[in-house]
VMD Tcl script that builds the backbone (N, CA, C; Angstrom):
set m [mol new atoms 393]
animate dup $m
set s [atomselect $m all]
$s set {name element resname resid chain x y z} {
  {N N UNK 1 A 0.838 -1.183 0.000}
  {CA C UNK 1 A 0.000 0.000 0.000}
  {C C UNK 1 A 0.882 1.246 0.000}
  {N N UNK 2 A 0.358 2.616 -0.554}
  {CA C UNK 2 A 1.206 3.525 -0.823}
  {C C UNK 2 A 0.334 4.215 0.312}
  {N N UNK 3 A 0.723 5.481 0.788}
  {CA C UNK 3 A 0.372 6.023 2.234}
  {C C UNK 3 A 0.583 7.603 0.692}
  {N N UNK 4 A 0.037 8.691 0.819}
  {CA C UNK 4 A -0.160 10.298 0.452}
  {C C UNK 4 A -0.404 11.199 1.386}
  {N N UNK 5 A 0.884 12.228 1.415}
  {CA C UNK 5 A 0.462 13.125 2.698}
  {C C UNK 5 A 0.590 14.275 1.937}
  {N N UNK 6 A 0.098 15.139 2.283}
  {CA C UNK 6 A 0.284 16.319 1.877}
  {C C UNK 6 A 0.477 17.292 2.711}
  {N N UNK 7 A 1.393 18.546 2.530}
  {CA C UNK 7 A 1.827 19.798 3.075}
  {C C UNK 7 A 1.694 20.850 2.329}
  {N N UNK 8 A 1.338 22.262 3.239}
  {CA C UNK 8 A 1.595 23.323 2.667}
  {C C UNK 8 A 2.757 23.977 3.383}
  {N N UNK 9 A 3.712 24.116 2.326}
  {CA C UNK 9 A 4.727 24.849 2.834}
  {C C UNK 9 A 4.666 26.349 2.946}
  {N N UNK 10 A 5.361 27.471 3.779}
  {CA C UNK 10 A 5.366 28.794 3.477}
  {C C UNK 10 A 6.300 29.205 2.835}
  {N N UNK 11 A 7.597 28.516 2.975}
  {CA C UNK 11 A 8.839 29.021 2.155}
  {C C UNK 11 A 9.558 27.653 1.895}
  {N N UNK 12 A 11.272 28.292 1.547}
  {CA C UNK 12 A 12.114 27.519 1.345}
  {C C UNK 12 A 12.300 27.161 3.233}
  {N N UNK 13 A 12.411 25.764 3.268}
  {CA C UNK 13 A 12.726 25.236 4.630}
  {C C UNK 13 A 12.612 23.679 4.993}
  {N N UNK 14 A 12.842 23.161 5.219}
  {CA C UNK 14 A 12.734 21.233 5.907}
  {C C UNK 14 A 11.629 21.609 6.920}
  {N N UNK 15 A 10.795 20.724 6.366}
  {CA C UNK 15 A 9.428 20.408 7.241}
  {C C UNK 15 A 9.833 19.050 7.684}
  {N N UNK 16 A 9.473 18.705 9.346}
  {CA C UNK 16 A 9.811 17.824 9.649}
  {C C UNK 16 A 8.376 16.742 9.505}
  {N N UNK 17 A 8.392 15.402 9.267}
  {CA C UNK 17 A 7.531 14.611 8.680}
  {C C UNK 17 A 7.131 13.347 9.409}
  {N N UNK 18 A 8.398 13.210 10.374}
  {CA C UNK 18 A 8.677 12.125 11.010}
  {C C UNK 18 A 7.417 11.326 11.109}
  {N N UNK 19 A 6.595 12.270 12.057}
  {CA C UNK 19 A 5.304 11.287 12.853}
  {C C UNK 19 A 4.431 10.828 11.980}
  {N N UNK 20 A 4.559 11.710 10.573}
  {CA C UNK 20 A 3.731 11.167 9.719}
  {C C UNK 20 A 3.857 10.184 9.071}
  {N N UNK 21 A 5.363 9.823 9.036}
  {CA C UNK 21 A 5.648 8.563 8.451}
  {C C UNK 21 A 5.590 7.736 9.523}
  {N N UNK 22 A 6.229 7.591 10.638}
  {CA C UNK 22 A 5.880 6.684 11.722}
  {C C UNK 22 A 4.363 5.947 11.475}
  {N N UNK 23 A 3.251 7.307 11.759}
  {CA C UNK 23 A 1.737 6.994 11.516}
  {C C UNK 23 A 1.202 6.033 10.745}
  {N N UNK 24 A 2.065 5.859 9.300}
  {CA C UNK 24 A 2.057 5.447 8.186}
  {C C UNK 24 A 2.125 4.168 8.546}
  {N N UNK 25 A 3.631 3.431 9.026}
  {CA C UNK 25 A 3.844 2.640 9.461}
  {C C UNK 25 A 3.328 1.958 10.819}
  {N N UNK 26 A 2.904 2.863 11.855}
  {CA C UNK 26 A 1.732 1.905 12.542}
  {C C UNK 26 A 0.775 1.397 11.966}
  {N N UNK 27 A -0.532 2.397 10.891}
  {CA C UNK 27 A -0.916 2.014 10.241}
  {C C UNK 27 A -1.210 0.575 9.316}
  {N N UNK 28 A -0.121 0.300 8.832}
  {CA C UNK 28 A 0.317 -0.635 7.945}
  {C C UNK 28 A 0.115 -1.880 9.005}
  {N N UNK 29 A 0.588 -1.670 10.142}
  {CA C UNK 29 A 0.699 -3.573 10.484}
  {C C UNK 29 A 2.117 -3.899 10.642}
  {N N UNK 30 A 2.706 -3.572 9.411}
  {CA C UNK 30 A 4.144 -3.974 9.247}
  {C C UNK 30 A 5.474 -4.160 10.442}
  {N N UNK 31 A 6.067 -4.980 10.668}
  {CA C UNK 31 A 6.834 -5.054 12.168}
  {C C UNK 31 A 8.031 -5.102 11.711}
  {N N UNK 32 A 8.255 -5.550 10.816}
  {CA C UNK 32 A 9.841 -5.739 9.910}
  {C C UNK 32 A 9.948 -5.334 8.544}
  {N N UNK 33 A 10.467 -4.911 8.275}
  {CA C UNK 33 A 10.135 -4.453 6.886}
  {C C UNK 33 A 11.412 -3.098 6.093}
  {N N UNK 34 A 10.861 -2.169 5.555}
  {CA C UNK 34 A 11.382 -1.221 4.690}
  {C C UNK 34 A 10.166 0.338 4.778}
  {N N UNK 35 A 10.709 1.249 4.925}
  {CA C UNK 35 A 9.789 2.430 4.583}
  {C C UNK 35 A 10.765 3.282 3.614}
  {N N UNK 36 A 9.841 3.396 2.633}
  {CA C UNK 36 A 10.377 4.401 1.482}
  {C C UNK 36 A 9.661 5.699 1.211}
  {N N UNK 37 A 10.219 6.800 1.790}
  {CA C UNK 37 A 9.558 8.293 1.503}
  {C C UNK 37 A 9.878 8.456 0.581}
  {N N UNK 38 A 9.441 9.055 -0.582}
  {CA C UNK 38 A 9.471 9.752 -1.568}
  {C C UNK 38 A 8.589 11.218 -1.924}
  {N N UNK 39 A 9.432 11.938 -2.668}
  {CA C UNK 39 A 8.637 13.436 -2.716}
  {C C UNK 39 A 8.876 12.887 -4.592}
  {N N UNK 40 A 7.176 13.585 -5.615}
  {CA C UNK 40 A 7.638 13.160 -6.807}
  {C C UNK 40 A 7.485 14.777 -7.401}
  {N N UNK 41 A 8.141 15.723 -6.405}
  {CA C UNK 41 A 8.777 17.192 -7.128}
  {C C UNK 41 A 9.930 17.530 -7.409}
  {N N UNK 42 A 10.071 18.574 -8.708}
  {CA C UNK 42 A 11.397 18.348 -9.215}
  {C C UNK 42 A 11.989 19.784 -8.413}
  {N N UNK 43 A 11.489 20.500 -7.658}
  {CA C UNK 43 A 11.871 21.385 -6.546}
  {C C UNK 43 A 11.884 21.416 -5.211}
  {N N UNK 44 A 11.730 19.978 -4.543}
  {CA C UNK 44 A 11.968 19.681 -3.445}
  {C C UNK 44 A 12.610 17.764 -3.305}
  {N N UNK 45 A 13.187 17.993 -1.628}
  {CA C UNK 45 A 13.763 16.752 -1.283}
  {C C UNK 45 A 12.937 16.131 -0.294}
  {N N UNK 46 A 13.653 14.662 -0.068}
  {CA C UNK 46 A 13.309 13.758 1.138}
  {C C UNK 46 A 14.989 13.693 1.833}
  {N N UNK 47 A 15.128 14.033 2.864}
  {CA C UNK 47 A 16.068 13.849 3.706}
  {C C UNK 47 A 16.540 13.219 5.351}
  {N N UNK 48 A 17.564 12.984 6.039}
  {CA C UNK 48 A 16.886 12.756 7.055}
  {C C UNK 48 A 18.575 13.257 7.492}
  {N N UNK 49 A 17.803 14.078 8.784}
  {CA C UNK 49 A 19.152 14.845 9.864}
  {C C UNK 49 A 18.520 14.703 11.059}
  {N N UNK 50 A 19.145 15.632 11.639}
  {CA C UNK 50 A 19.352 15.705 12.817}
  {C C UNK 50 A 18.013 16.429 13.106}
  {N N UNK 51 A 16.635 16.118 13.991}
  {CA C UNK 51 A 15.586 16.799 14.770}
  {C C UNK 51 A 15.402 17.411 16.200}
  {N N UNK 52 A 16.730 17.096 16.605}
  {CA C UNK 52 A 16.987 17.771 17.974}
  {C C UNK 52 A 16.996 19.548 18.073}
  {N N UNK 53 A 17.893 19.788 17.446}
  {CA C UNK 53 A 19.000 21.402 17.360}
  {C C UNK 53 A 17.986 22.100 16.238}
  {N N UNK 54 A 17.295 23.227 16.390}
  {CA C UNK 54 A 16.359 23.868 15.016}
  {C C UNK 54 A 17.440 24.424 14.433}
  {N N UNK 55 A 18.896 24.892 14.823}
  {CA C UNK 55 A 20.034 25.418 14.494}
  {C C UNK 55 A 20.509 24.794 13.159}
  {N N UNK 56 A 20.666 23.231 13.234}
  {CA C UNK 56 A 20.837 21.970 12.048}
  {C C UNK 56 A 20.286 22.754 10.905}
  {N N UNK 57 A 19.162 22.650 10.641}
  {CA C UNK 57 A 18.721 23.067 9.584}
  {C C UNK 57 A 18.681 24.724 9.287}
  {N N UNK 58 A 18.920 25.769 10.030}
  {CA C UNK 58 A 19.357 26.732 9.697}
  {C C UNK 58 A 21.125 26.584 9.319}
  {N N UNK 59 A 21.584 25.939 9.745}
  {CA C UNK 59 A 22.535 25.786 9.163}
  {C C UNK 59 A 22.892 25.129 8.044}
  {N N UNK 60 A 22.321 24.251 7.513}
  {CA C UNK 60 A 21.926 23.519 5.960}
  {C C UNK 60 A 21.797 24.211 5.267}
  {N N UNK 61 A 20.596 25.225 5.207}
  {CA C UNK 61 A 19.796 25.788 4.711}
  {C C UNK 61 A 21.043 27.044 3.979}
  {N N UNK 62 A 21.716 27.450 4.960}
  {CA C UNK 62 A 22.992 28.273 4.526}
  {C C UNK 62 A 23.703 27.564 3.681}
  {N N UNK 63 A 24.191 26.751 4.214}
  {CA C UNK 63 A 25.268 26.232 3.555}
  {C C UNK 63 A 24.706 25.940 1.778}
  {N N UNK 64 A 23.450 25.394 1.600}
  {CA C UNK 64 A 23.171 24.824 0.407}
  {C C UNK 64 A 23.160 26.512 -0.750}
  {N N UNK 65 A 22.600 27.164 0.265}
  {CA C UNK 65 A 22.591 29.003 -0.733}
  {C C UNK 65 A 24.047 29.096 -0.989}
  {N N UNK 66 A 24.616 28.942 -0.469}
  {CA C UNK 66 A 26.548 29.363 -0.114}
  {C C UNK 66 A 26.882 27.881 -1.285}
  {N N UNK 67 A 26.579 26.556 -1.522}
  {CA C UNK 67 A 26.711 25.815 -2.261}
  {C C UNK 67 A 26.574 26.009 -3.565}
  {N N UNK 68 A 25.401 26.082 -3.622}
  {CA C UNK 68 A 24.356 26.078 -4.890}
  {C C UNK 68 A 23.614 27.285 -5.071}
  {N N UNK 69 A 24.021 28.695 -5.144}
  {CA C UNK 69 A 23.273 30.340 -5.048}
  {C C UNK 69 A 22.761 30.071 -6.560}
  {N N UNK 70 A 21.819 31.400 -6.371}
  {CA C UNK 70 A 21.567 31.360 -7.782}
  {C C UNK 70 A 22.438 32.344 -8.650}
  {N N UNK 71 A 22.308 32.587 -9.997}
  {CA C UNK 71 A 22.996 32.554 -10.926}
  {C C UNK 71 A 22.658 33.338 -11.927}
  {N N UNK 72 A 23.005 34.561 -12.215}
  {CA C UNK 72 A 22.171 35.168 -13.275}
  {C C UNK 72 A 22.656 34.176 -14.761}
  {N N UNK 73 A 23.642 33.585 -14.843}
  {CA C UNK 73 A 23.729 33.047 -16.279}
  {C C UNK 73 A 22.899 31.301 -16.293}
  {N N UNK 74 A 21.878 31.012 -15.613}
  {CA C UNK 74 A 21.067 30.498 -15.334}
  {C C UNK 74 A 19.979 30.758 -16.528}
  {N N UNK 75 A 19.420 29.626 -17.107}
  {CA C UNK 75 A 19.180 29.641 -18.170}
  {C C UNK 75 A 17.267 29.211 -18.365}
  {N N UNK 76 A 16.886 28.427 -17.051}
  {CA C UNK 76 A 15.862 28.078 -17.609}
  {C C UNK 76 A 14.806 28.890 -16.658}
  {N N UNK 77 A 13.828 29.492 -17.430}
  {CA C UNK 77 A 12.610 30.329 -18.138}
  {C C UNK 77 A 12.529 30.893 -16.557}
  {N N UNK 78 A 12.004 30.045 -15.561}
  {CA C UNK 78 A 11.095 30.080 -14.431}
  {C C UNK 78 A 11.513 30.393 -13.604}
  {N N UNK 79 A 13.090 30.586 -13.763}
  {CA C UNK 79 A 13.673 31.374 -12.785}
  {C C UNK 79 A 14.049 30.651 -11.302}
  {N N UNK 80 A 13.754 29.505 -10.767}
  {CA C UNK 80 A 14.255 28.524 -10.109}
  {C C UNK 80 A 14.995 27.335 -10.568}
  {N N UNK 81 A 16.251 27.712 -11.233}
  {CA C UNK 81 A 16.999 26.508 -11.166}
  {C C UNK 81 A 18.195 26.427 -10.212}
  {N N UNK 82 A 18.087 27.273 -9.129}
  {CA C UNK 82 A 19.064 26.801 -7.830}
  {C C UNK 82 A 17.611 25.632 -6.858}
  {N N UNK 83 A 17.083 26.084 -7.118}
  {CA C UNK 83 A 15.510 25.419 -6.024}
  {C C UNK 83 A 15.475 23.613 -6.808}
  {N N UNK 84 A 15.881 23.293 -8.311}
  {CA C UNK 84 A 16.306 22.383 -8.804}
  {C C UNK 84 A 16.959 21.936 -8.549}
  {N N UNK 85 A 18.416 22.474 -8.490}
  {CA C UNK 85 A 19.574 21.906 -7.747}
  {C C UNK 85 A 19.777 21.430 -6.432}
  {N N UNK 86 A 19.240 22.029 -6.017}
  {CA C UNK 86 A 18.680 21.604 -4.520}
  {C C UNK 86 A 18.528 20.571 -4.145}
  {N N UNK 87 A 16.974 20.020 -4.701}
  {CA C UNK 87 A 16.436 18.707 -4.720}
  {C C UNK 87 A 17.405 17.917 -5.274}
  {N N UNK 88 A 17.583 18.301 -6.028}
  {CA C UNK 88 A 18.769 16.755 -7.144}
  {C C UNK 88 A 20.241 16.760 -5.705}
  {N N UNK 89 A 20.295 17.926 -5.113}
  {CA C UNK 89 A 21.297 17.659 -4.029}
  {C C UNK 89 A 21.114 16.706 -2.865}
  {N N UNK 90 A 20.026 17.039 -2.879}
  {CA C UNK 90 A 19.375 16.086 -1.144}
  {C C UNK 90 A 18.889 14.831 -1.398}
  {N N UNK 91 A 18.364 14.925 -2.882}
  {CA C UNK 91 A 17.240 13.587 -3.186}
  {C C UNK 91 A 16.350 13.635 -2.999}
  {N N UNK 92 A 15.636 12.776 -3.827}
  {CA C UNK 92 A 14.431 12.445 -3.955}
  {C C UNK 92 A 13.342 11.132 -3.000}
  {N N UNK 93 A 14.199 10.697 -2.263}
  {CA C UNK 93 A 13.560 9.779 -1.281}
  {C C UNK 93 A 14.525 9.101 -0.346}
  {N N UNK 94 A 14.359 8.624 0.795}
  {CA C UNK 94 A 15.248 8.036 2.251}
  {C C UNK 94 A 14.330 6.964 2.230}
  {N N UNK 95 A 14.825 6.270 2.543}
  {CA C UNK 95 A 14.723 4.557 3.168}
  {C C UNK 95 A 15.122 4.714 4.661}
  {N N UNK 96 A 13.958 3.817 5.330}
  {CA C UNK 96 A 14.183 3.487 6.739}
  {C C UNK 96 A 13.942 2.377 7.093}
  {N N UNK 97 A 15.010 1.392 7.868}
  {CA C UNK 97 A 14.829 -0.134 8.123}
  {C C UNK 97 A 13.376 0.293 9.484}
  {N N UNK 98 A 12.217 -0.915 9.208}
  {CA C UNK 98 A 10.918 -1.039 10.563}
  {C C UNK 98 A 11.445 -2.251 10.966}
  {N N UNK 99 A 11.379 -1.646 12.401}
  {CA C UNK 99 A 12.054 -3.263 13.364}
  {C C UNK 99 A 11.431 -3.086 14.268}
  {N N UNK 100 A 10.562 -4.191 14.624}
  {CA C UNK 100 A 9.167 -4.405 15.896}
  {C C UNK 100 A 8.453 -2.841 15.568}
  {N N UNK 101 A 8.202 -3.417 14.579}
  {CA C UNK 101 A 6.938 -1.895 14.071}
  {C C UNK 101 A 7.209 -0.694 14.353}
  {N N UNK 102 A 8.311 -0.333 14.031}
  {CA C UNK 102 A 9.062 1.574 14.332}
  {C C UNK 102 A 9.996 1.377 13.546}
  {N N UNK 103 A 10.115 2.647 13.361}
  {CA C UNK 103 A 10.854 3.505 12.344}
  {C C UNK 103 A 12.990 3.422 12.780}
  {N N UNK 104 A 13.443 2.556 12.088}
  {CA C UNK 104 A 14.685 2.398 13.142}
  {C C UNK 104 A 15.578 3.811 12.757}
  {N N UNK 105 A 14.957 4.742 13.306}
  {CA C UNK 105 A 15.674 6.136 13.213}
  {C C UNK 105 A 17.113 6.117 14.434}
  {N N UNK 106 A 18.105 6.714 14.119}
  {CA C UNK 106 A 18.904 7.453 15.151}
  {C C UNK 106 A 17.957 8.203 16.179}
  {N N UNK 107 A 18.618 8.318 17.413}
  {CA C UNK 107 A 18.203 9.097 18.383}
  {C C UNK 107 A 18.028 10.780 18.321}
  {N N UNK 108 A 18.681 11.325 17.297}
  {CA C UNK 108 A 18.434 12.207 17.090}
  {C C UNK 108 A 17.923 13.051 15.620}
  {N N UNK 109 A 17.543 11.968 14.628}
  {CA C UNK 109 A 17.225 11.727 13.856}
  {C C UNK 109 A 15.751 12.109 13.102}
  {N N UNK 110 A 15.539 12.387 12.078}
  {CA C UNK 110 A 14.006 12.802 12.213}
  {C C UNK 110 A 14.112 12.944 10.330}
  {N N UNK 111 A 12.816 12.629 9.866}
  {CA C UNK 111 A 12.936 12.360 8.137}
  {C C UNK 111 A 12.065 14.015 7.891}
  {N N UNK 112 A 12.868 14.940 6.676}
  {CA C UNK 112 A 12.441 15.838 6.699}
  {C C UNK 112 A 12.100 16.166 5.141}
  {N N UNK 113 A 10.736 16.423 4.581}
  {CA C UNK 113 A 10.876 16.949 3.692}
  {C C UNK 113 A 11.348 18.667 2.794}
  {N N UNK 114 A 12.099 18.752 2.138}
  {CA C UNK 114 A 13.177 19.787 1.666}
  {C C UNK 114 A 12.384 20.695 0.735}
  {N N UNK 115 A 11.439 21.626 1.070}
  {CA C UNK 115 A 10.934 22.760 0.191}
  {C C UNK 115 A 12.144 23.805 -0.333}
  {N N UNK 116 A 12.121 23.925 -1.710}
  {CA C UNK 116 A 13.488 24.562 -2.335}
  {C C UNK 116 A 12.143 25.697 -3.187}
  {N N UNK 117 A 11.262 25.998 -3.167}
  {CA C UNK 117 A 10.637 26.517 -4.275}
  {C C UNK 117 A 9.180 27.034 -3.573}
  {N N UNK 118 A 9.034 27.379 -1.839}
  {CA C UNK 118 A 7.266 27.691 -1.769}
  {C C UNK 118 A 7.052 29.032 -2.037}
  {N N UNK 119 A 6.333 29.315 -1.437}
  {CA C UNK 119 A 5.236 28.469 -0.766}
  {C C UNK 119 A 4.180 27.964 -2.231}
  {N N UNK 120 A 4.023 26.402 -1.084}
  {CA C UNK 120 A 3.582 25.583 -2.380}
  {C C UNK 120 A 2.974 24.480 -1.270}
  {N N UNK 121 A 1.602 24.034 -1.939}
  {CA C UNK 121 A 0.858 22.499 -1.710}
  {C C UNK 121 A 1.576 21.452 -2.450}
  {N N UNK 122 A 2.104 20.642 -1.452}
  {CA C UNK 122 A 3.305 19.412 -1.773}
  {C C UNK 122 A 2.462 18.211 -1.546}
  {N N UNK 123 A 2.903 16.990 -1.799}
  {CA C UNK 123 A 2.858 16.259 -1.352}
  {C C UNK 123 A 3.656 14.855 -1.678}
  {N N UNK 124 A 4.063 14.059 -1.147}
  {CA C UNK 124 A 5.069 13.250 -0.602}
  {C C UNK 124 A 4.495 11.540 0.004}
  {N N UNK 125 A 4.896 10.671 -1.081}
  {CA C UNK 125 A 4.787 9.132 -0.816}
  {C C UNK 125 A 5.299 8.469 0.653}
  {N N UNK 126 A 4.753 7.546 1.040}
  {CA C UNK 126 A 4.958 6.320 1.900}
  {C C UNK 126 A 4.899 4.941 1.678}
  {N N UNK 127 A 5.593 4.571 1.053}
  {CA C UNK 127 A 5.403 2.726 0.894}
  {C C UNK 127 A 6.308 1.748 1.862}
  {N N UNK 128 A 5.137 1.078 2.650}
  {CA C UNK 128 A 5.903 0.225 3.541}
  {C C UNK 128 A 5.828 -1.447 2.808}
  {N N UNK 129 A 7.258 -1.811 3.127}
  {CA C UNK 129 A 7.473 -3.183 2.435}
  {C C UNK 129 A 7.575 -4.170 4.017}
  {N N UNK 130 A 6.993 -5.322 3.647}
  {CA C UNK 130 A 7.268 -5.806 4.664}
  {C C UNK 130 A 8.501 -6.753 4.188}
  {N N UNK 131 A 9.668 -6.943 5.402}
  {CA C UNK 131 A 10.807 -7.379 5.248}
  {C C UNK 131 A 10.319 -9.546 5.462}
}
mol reanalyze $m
mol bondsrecalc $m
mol representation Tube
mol addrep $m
């Protein structure tokens, strides 16, 4: 079964998703298995850091502008192709091993989806495999 969540983002920023995928996976039944997030936009990511420190991701968030800025010799029409680069930087989906029906995250760990392009109505896959 595929799980559909949807978000509205306000800006560029990592929305954290965690519980929703957890949810997903109580849901399911599943106790052993595989969870695969996927986002199917070509201006945002699926990632997974650190959910402790809100600092983490202000600090990402720099670093990727300071990485990947935009560009006046930037070529295509719409005017977001650093918000492209982005996504193709972080990816497009994280895998998480389910062991006794949870999400086998790090302790400080948390799955975040990567808005490079809002504010925008997103939305973002869940498929749990059972192992």
């Amino acid at each position: 079964m595929v799980y559909r969540s949807t978000l509205q983002t306000r800006q560029e920023g990592f929305y954290d998703v965690t519980s929703k995928v957890s949810e997903a996976v109580r849901e399911s039944g599943v106790t052993d298995g595989i969870c695969v997030v996927f986002c199917p936009h070509t201006t945002a990511g699926i990632t997974i850091n650190e959910n402790a420190d809100p600092d983490v991701i202000t600090d990402m968030l720099f670093a990727l502008d300071k990485t990947l800025p935009h560009r006046p010799e930037f070529r295509h029409f719409e005017g977001n192709s650093t918000a492209h680069l982005k996504a193709s930087y972080m990816g497009s989906s994280a895998t998480v091993i389910i062991e006794n029906g949870r999400l086998l995250l790090g302790r400080w760990q948390g799955i975040y989806f990567c808005e490079f392009d809002g504010p925008r109505t997103r939305s973002y896959f869940i498929k749990i495999l059972p192992g």
